[in-house]
C-alpha positions as YAML, in Angstrom:
chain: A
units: angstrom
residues:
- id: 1
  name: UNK
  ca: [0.00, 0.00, 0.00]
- id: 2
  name: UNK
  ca: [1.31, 3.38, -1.11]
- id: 3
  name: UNK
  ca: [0.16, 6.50, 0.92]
- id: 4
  name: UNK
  ca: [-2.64, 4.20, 3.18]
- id: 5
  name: UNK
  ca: [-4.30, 3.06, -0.68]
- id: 6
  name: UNK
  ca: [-5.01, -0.56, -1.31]
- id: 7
  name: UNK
  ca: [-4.55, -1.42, -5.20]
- id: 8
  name: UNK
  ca: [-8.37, -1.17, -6.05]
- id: 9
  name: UNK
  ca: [-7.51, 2.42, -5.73]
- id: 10
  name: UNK
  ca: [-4.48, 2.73, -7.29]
- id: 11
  name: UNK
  ca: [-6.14, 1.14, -10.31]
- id: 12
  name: UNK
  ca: [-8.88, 3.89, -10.66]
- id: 13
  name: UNK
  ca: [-6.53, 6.40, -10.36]
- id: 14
  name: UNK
  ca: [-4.24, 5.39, -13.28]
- id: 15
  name: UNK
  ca: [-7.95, 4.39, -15.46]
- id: 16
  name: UNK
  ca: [-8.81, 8.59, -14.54]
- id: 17
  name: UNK
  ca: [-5.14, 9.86, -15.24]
- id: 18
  name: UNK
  ca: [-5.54, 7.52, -18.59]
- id: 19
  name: UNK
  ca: [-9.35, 9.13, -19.39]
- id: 20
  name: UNK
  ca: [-7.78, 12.88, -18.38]
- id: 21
  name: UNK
  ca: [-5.01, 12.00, -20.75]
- id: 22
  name: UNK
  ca: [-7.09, 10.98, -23.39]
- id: 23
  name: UNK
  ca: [-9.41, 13.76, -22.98]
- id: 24
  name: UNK
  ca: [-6.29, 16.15, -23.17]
- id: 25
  name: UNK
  ca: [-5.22, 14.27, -26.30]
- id: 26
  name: UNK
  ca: [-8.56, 15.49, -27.89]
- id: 27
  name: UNK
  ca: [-8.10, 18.71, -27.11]
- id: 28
  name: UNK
  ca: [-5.08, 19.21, -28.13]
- id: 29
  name: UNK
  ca: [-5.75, 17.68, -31.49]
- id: 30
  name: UNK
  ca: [-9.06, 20.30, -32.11]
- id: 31
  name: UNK
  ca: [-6.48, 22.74, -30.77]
- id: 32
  name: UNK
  ca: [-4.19, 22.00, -33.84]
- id: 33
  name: UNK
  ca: [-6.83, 21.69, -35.99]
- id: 34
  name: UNK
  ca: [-7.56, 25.33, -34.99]
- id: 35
  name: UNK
  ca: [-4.10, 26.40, -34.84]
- id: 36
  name: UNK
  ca: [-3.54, 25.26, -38.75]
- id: 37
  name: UNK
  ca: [-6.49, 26.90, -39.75]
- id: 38
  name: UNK
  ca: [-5.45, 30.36, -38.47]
- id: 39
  name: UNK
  ca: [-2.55, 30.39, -39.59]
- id: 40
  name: UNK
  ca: [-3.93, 29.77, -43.26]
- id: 41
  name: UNK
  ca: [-6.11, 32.63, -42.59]
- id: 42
  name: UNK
  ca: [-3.26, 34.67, -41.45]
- id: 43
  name: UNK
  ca: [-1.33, 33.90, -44.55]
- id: 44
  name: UNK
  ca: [-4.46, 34.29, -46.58]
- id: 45
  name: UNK
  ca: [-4.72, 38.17, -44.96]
- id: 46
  name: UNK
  ca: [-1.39, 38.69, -45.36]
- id: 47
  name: UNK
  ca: [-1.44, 37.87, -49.21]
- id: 48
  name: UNK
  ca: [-4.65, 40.38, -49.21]
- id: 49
  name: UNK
  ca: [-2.80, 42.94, -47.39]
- id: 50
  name: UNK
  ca: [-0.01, 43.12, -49.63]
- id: 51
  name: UNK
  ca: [-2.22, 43.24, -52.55]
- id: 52
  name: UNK
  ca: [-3.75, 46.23, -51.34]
- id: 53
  name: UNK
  ca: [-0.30, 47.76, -50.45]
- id: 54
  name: UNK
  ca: [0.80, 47.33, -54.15]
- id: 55
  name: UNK
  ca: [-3.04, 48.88, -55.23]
- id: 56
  name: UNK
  ca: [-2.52, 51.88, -52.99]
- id: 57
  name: UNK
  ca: [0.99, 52.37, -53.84]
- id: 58
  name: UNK
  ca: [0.49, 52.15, -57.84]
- id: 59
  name: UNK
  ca: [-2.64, 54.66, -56.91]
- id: 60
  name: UNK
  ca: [-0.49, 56.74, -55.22]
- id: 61
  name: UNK
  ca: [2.19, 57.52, -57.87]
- id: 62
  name: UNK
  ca: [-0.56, 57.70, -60.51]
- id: 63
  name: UNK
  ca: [-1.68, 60.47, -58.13]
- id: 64
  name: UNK
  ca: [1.53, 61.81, -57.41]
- id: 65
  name: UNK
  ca: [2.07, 62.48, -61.35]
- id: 66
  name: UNK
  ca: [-1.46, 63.87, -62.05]
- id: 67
  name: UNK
  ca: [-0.27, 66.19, -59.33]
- id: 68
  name: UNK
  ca: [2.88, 67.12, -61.06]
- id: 69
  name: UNK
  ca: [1.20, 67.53, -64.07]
- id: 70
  name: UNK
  ca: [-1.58, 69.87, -62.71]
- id: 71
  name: UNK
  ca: [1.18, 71.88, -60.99]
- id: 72
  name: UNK
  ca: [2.81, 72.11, -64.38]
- id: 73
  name: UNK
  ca: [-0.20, 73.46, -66.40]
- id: 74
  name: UNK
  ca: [-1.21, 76.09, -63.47]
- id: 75
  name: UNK
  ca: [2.59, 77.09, -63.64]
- id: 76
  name: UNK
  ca: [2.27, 77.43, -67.51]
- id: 77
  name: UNK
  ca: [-1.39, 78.95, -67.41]
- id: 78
  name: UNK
  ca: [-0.14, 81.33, -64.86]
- id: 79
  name: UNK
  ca: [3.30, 82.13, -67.27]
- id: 80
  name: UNK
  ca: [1.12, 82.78, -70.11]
- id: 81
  name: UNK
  ca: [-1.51, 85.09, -68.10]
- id: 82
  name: UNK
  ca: [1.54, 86.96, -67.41]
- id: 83
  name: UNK
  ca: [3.38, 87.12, -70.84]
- id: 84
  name: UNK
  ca: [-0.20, 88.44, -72.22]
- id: 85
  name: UNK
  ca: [-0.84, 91.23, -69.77]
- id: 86
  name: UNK
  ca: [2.58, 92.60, -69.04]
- id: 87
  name: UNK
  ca: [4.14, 91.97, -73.30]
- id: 88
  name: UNK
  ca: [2.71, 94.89, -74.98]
- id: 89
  name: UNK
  ca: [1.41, 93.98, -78.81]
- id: 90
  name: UNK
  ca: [4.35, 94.69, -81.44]
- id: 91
  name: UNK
  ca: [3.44, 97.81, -83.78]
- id: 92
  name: UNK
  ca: [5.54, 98.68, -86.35]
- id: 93
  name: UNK
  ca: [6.62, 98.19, -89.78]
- id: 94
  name: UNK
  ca: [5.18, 94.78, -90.26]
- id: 95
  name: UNK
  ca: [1.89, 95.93, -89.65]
- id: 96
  name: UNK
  ca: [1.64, 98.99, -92.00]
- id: 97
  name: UNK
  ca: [2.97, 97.26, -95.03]
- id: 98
  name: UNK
  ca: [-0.09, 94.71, -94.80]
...
C-alpha cells in the first residue's frame, strides 16, 4: 500500500489519469486543428494585405504624377496670363505694309 491506498484504488486512479489523458489528447488535437487553420487565414490576410499595399501604392504615384502635371499646367497657365498682360502687342513696320 502506497500513501494508506489498497490497489483497487491505485487502479482507478491510473484508469482517470488515462481518461484525463485521453481527454487532453482530444483537445489538443481540435487545438491544432484550430491552430492550422489560423494560420492559413493569417497567410491568406497577409497575401490580401499586400495586394492592397501594391493597389494603394500604384494609386499613389498615378496620383503623385497627375499632381505634377496639374502643378505644371497652373505654372504654364499662370506664365502665359503673365506674358499676355505685361508683353505689350508689337506695332511697327510689319503691320503697316499689310
Amino acid at each position: 500500500m502506497i500513501g494508506g491506498r489498497g490497489k483497487h484504488s491505485g487502479r482507478q486512479l491510473v484508469r482517470r489519469l488515462r481518461s484525463e489523458l485521453r481527454g487532453c489528447e482530444r483537445q489538443n488535437a481540435l487545438l491544432q486543428v484550430r491552430l492550422r487553420r489560423t494560420q492559413q487565414d493569417l497567410k491568406t490576410q497577409t497575401v490580401q494585405r499586400e495586394m492592397a499595399d501594391a493597389i494603394v501604392l500604384q494609386q499613389t504615384a498615378a496620383l503623385q504624377q497627375k499632381n505634377q502635371r496639374i502643378a505644371e499646367l497652373e505654372h504654364r497657365l499662370q506664365a502665359a496670363s503673365e506674358d499676355t498682360v505685361e508683353t505689350p502687342l508689337p506695332v511697327g513696320d510689319h503691320l503697316t505694309a499689310a
